[in-house]
C-alpha positions as CSV (number, residue, x, y, z in Angstrom):
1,X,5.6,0.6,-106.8
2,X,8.6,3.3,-107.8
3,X,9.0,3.9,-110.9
4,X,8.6,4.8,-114.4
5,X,5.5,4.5,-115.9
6,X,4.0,4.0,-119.6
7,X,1.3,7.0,-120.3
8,X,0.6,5.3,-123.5
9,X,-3.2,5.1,-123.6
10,X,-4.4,1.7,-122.6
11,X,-2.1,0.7,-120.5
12,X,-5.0,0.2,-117.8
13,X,-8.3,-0.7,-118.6
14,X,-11.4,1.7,-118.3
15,X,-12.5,2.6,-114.8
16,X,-9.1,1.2,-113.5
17,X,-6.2,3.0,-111.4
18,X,-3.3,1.9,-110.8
19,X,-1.0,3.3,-107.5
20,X,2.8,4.6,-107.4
21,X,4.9,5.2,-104.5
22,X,7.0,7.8,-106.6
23,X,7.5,8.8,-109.6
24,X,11.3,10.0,-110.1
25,X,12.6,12.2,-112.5
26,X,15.9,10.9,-114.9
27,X,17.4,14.0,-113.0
28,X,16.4,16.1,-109.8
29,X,16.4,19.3,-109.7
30,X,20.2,21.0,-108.2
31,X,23.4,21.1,-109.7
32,X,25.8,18.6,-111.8
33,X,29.1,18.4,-113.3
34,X,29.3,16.5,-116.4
35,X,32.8,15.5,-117.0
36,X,34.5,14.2,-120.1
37,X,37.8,12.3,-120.1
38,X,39.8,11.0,-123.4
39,X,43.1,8.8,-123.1
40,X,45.3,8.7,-126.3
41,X,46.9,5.3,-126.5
42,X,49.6,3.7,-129.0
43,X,51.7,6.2,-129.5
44,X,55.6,6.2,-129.7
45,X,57.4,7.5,-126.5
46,X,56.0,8.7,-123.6
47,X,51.8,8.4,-123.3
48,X,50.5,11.7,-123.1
49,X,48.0,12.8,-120.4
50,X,44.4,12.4,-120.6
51,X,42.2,15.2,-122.4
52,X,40.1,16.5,-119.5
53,X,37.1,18.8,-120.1
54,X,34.0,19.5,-117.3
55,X,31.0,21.5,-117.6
56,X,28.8,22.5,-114.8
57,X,25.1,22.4,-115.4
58,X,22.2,23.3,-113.6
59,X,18.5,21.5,-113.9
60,X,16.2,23.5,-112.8
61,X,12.4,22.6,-111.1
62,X,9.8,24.4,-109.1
63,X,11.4,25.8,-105.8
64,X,9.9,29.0,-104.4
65,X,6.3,28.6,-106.4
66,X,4.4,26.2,-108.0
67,X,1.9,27.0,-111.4
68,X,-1.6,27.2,-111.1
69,X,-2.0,24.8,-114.5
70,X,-0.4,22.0,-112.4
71,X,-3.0,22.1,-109.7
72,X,-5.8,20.0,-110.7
73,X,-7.9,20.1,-107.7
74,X,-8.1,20.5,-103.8
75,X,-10.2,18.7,-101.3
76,X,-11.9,19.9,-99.2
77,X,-12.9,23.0,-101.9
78,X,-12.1,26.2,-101.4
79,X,-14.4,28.3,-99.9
80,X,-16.5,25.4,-98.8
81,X,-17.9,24.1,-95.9
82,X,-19.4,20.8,-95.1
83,X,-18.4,17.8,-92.7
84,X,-15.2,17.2,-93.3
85,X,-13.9,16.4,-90.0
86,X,-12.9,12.7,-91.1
87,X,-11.3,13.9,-94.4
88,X,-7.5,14.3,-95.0
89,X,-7.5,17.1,-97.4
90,X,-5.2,16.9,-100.3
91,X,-4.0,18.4,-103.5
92,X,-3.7,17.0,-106.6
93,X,-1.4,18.0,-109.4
94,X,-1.4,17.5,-112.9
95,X,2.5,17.0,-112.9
96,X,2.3,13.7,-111.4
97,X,6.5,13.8,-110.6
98,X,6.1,17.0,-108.9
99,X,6.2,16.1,-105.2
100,X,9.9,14.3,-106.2
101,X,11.2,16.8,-108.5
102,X,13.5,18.0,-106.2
103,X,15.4,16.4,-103.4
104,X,14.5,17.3,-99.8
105,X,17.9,17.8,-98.7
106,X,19.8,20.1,-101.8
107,X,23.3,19.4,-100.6
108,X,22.9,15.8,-101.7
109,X,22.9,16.9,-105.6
110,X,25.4,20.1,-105.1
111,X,28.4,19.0,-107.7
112,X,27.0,15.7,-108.1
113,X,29.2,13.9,-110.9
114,X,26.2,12.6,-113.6
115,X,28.1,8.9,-114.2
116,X,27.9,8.8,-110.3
117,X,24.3,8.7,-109.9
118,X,22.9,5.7,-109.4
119,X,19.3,3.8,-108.0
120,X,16.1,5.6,-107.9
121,X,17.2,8.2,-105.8
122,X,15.4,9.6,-102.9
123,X,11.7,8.7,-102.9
124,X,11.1,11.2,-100.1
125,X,8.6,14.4,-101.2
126,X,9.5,17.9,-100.4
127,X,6.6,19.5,-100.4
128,X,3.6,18.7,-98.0
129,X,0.4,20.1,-96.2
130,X,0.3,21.5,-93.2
131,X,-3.7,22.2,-91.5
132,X,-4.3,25.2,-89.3
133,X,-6.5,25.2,-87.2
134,X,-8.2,28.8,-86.4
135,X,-7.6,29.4,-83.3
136,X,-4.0,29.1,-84.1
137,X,-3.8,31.6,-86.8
138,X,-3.7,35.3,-85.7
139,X,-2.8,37.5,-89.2
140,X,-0.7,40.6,-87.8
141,X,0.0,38.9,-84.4
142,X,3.4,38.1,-82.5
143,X,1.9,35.7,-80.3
144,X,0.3,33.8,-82.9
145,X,1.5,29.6,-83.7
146,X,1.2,30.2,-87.6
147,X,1.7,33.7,-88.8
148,X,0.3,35.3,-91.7
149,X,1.9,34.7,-94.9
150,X,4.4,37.4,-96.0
151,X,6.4,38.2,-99.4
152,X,9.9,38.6,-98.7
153,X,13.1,38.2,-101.0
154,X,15.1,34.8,-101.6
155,X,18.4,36.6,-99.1
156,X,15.8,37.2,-96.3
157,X,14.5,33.7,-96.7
158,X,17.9,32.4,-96.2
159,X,19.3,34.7,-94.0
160,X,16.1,36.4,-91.7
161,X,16.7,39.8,-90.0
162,X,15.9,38.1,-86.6
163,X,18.3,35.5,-85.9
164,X,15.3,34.0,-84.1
165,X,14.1,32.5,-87.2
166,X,15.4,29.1,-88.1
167,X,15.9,29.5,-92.2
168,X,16.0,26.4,-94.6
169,X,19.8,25.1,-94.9
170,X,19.8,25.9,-99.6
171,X,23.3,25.9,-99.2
172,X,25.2,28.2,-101.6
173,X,22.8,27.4,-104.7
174,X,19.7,29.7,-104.0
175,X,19.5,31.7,-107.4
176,X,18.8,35.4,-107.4
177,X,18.9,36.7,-104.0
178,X,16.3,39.5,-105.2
179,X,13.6,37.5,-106.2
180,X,10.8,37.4,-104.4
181,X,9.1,34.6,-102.4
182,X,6.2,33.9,-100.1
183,X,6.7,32.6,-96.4
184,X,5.5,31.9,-93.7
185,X,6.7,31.7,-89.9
186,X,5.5,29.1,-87.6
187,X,6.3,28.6,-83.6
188,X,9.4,26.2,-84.2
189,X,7.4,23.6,-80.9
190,X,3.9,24.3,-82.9
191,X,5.7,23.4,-86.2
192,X,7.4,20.1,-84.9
193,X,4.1,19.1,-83.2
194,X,2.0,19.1,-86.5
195,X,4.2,18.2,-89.1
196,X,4.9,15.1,-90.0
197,X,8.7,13.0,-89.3
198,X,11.2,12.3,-92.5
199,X,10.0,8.6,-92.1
200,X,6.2,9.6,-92.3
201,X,6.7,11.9,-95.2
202,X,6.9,9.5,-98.0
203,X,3.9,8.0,-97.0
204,X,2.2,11.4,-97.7
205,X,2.2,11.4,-101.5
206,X,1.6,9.5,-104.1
207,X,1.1,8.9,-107.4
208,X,-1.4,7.6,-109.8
209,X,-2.7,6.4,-113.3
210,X,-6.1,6.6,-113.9
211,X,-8.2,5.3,-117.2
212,X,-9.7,8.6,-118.2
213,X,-12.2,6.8,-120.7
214,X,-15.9,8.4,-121.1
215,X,-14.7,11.6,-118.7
216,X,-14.0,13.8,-121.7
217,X,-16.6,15.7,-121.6
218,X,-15.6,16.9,-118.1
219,X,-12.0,18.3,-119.8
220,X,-9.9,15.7,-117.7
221,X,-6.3,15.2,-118.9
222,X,-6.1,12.7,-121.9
223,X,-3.4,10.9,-120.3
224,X,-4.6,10.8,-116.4
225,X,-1.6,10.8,-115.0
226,X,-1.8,12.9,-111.4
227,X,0.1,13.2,-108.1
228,X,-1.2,13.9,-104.9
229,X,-0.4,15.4,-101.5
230,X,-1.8,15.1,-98.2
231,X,-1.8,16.3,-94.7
232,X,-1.1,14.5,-91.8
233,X,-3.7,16.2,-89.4
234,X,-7.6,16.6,-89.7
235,X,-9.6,19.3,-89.8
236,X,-11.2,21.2,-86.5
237,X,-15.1,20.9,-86.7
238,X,-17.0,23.0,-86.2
239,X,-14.1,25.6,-87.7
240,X,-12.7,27.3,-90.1
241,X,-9.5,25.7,-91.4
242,X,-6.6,27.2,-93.6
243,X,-4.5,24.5,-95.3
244,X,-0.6,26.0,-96.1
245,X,1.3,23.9,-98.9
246,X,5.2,24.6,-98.0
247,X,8.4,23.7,-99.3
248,X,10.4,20.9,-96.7
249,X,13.5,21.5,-98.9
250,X,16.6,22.3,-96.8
251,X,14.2,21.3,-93.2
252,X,15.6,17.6,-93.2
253,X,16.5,18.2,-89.8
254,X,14.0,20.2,-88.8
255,X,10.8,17.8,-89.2
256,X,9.3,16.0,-86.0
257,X,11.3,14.2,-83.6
258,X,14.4,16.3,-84.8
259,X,16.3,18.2,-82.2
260,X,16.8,22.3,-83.1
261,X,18.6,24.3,-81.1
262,X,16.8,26.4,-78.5
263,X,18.4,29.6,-80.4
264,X,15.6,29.6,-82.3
265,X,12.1,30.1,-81.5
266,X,10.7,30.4,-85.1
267,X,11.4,28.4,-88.2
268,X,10.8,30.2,-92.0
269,X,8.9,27.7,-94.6
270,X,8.7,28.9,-98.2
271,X,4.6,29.1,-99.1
272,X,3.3,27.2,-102.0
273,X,-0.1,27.8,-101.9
274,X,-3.0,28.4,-99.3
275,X,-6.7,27.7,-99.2
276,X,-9.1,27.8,-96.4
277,X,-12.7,25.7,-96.1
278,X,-15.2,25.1,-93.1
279,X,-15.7,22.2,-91.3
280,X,-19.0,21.7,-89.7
281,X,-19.7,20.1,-86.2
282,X,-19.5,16.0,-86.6
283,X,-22.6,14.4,-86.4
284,X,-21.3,11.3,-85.3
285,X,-19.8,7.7,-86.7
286,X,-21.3,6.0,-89.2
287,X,-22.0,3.1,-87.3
288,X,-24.2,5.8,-84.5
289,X,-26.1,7.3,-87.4
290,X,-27.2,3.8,-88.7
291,X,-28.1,3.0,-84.8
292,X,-30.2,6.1,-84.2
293,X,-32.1,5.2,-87.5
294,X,-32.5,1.3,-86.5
295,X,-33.4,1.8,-82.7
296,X,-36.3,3.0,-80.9
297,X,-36.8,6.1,-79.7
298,X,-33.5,7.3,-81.3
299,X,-35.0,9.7,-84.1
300,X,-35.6,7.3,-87.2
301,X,-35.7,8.9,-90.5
302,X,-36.8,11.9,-89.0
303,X,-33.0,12.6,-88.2
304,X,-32.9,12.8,-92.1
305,X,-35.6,15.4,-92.9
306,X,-37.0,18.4,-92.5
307,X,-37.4,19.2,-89.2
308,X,-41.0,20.5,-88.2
309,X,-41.9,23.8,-86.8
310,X,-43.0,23.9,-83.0
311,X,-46.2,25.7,-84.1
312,X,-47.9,23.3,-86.0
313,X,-51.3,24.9,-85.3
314,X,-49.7,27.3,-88.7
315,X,-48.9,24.4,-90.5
316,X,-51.8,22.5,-92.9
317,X,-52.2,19.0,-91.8
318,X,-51.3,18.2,-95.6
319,X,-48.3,20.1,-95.8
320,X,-47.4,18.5,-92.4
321,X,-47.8,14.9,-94.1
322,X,-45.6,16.1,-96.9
323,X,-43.0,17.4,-95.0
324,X,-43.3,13.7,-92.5
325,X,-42.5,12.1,-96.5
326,X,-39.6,13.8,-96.6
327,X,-41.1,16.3,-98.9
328,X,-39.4,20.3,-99.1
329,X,-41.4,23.3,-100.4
330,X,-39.6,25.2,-103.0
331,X,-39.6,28.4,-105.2
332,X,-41.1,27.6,-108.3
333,X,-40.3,30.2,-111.1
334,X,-43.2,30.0,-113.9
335,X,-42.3,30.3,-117.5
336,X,-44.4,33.9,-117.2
337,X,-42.3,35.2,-114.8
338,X,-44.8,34.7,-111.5
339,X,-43.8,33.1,-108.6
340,X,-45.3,30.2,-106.5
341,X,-44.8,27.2,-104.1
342,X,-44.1,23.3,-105.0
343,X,-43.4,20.6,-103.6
344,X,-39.6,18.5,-104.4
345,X,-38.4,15.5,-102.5
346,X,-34.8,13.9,-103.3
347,X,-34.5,10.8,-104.4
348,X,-32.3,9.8,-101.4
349,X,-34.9,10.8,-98.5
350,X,-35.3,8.2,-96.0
351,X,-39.1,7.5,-96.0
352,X,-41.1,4.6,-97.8
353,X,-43.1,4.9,-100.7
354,X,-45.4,2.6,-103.0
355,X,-43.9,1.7,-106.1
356,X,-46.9,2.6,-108.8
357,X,-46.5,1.6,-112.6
358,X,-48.8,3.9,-114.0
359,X,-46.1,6.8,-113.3
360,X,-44.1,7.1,-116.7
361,X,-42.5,6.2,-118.7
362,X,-41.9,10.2,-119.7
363,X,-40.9,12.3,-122.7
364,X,-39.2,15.3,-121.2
365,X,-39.0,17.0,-117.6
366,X,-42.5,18.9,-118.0
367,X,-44.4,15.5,-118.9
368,X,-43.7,14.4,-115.1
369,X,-44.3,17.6,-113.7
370,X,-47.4,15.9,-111.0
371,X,-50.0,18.3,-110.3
372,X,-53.0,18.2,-107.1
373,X,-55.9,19.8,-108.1
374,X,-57.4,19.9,-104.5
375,X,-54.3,22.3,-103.2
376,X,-53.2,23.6,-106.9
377,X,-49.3,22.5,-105.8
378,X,-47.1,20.9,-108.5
379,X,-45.2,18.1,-107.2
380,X,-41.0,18.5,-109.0
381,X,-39.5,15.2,-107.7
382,X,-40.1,12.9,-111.2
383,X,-39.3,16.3,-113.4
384,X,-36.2,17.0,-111.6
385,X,-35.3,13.4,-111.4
386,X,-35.6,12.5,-115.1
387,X,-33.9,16.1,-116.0
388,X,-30.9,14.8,-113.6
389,X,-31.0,11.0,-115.2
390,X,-31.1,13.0,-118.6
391,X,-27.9,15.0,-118.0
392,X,-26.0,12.5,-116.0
393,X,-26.6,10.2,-119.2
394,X,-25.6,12.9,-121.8
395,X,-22.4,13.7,-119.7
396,X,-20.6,9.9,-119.9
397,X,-19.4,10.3,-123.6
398,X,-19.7,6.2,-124.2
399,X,-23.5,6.3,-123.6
400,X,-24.4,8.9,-125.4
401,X,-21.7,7.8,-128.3
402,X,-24.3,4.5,-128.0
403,X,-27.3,6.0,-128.5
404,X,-26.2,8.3,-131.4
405,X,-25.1,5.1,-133.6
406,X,-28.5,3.5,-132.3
407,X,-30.7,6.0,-134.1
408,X,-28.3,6.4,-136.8
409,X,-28.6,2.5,-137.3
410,X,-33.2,3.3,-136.2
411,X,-32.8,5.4,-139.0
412,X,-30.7,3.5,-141.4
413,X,-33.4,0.6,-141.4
414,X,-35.9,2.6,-142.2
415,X,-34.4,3.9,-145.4
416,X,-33.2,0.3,-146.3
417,X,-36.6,-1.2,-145.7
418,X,-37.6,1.7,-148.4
419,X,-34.9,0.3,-150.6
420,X,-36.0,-3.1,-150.5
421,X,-39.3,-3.0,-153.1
422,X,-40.8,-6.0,-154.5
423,X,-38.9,-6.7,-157.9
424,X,-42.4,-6.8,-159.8
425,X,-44.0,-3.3,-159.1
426,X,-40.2,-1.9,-159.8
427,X,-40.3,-4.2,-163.2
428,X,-44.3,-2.9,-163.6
429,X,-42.9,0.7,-163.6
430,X,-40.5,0.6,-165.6
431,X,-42.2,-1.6,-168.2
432,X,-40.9,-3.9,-170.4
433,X,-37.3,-3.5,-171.9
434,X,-38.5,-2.2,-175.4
435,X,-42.1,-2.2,-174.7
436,X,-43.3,0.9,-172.4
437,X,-46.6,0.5,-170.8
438,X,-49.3,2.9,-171.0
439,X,-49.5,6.1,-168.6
440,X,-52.8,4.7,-167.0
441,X,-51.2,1.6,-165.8
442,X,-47.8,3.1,-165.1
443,X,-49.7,5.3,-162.7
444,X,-51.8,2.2,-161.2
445,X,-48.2,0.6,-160.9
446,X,-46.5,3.5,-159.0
447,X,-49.5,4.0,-156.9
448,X,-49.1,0.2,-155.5
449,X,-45.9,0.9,-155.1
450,X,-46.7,3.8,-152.5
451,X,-49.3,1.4,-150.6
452,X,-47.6,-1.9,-150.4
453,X,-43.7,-0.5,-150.1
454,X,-44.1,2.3,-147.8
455,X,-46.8,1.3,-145.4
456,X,-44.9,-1.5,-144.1
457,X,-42.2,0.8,-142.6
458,X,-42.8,1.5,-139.1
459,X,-42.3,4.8,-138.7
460,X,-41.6,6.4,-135.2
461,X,-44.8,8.4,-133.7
462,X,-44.5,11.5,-131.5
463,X,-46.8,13.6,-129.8
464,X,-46.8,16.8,-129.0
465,X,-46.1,18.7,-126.0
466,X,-49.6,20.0,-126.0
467,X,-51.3,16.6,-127.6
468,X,-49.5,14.3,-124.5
469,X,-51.0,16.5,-121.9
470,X,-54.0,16.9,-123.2
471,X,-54.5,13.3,-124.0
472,X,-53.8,12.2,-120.8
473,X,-56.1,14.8,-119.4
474,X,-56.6,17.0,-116.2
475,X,-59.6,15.8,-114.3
476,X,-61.9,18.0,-112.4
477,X,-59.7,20.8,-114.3
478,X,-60.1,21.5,-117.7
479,X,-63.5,20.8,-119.6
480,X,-63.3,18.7,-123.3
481,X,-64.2,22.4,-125.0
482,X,-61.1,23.8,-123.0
483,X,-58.5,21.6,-124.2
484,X,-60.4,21.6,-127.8
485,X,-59.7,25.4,-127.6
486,X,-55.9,25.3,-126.2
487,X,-54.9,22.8,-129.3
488,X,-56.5,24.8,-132.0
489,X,-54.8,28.3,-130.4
490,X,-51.7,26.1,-130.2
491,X,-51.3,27.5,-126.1
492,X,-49.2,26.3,-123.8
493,X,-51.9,23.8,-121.7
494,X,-49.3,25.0,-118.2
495,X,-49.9,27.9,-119.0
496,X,-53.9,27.9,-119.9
497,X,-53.9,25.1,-116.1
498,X,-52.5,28.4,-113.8
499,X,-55.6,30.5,-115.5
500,X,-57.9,28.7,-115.1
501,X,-56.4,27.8,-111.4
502,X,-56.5,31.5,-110.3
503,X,-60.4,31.8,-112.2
504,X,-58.9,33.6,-115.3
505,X,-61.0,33.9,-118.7
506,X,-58.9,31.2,-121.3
């Protein structure tokens, strides 16, 4: 759809997004003439003429730069590299009427009369992304399809010192002519051949509503209202690509499939933004991925893991069945400061396991920390697992809002089964109405208070750091006299386990 929207909250429901062609502003950005007209009527003799008053006004938008604050995010990041040779990288801004705020060709609002607009105007962007590839981008050189951005001033944009340049057609209502703006100058056949056509351009922005409900805590707008961009060419892989946001105002006639005249040979485009990422090589389709893992002698999971060294005569036979499970030795960092070597395996890794029900359930990372005795390796894939669970939890603000009024109501219950003594020990204590009992039975009455009102409350029971571990036991590590000793020096049992590992005195 085109149109208006309602950023009320709850006009979607939670996880839901809703999709918009455009979203147009009551009034693009250019020029108007509002013009008054009053006609006196009624009045003896000759009618006089009508009272005629204009006033020229100008609305002003986003032209020769756009503000950080309004972009929200690009894809593929910045800086980045991964396979993104199937993406269409985009921007997204937090001004979801942005890509419509002004019109593509500014001659169509130049002293545009304000009663004579009419419809929705024109739902065509005029800004877009452009992808360069690298072996099209030479900084510094003449012979180069995309040159290197340069800062020049608003007259040179719209009137270059070579007349080789094709300039945007602004018409007469530029602003300042000494303000300076970013450009960029592209081969006018390289430009044509990448860009997209006026027809394809609307179809290269949208925008859209999105229900922003339990993503506070990762400081999204309240209102989730967003527009987006997007190029019409994918990235080079393996490569490193530079993405070029540019103004299309005053290039109506410029765009692909237009005809320029062969005067010029290069055509000026006012630079929004740039960003560059890497894509890696392609490793194939979807489809031959899931084929090499399905048939034989195509790889299997192995085209998931680790790959194995050729000298495997330097490799344990253990750590060669770890690595085969899909297993990854890692830097472990101990708590005092030394440095050692344990095993982590993602929860993704292609490779089949036995599903065992005496792992868990766990009270914190450390407690499924897994530990061999045989090759004194700690094993980090529960621990890191139910760290990541942990966090992933805490971060959706309607789960963790659930929990918090769960233990308040835990807690609540506890204090109301406190509250709810028998009537006859209260009575017992506090004696008759003008009769009070003796100290000796008040005190028999208060203590049967304490055994029969308190001891029915179940109250929640948690061990220790130290008392888990050491319930549970290290066989073959640490003798009954060891752990005795670690409880009643209230040590850190980890810590006591690498002693006694490297032959140290607890």
């Amino acid at each position: 759809m085109t149109s208006r929207f309602d950023t009320n909250p709850g006009t979607i429901g939670p996880g839901m997004i809703r999709f918009y062609d455009a979203i147009l502003n009551p009034l693009e950005a250019g020029e108007y003439t509002l013009k008054a007209e009053q006609q006196v009527k009624d009045l003896p003799g000759e009618a006089p003429p009508p009272y005629v008053a204009t006033q020229q006004l100008v609305v002003d938008g986003p032209r020769y730069n756009i503000s950080p604050a309004d972009i929200h995010m690009v894809y593929p990041p910045a800086n980045q590299e991964g396979r993104y040779d199937t993406v269409m990288p985009n921007m997204v801004f937090t001004n979801f009427a942005l890509p419509w705020a002004r019109d593509i060709d500014p001659a169509v609002k130049t002293n545009n009369n304000l009663s004579a607009k009419d419809g929705d105007g024109n739902p065509i962007p005029w800004i877009g992304l452009l992808t360069i590839y690298p072996d099209e981008l030479v900084a510094n050189s003449g012979t180069a399809k995309a040159g290197a951005p340069q800062t020049v001033t608003v007259s040179e944009l719209v009137r270059p010192k070579d007349p080789k340049i094709l300039p945007p057609a602004l018409g007469d209502l530029f602003g300042a002519e000494d303000t300076q703006v970013s450009v960029v100058d592209l081969d006018i056949a390289y430009f044509q051949s990448i860009c997209p056509s006026i027809d394809e351009l609307p179809f290269l922005a949208h925008a859209r509503e999105v229900n922003t409900d339990g993503k506070i805590l990762l400081g999204m707008e309240d209102d989730g209202c967003f527009s987006l961009v997007f190029s019409n060419r994918l990235p080079m892989a393996p490569g490193q690509n530079t993405m070029y946001l540019v103004s299309y105002e005053g290039h109506q006639a410029h765009l692909h499939g237009s005809t320029i005249s062969s005067d010029y040979t290069k055509i000026r485009l006012v630079l929004l933004g740039t960003w560059q990422f890497k894509a890696l090589d392609a490793q194939g389709s979807f489809i031959q991925l899931m084929a090499n893992l399905c048939l034989p002698g195509r790889g299997g999971v192995k085209l998931l893991q680790m790959p194995l060294s050729d000298k495997t005569g330097q490799i344990s036979e253990d750590a060669q069945k770890a690595i085969q499970m899909g297993y990854v030795p890692m830097q472990n960092n101990m708590r005092q400061g030394e440095e050692s070597t344990s095993w982590y395996r993602g929860p993704f890794v292609p490779s089949p396991t036995k599903r065992d029900f005496s792992y868990g359930p766990y009270h914190y990372s450390d407690h499924a920390i897994h530990y061999d005795p045989e090759n004194g390796l700690f094993n980090h894939a529960y621990s890191s697992a139910w760290q990541t669970g942990r966090l992933l939890a805490l971060s959706d603000s309607n789960f963790s809002s659930a929990m918090f009024n769960w233990r308040n109501n835990y807690l609540n219950s506890i204090v109301n089964s406190t509250k709810q003594l028998d009537r006859e020990k209260m009575i017992a204590i506090a004696g008759e109405a003008h009769n009070m009992m003796p100290t000796a039975h008040a005190r028999a009455a208060v203590g049967m208070l304490l055994a029969g009102g308190f001891s029915k409350v179940k109250w929640p029971q948690i061990l220790s750091r130290t008392e888990r571990v050491l319930q549970e036991g290290l066989p073959g590590v640490l003798s009954e006299e060891e752990k005795i000793a670690i409880v009643e020096n209230d040590a850190d049992p980890l810590l006591m386990l690498v002693k006694k590992i490297k032959g140290e005195q607890l």
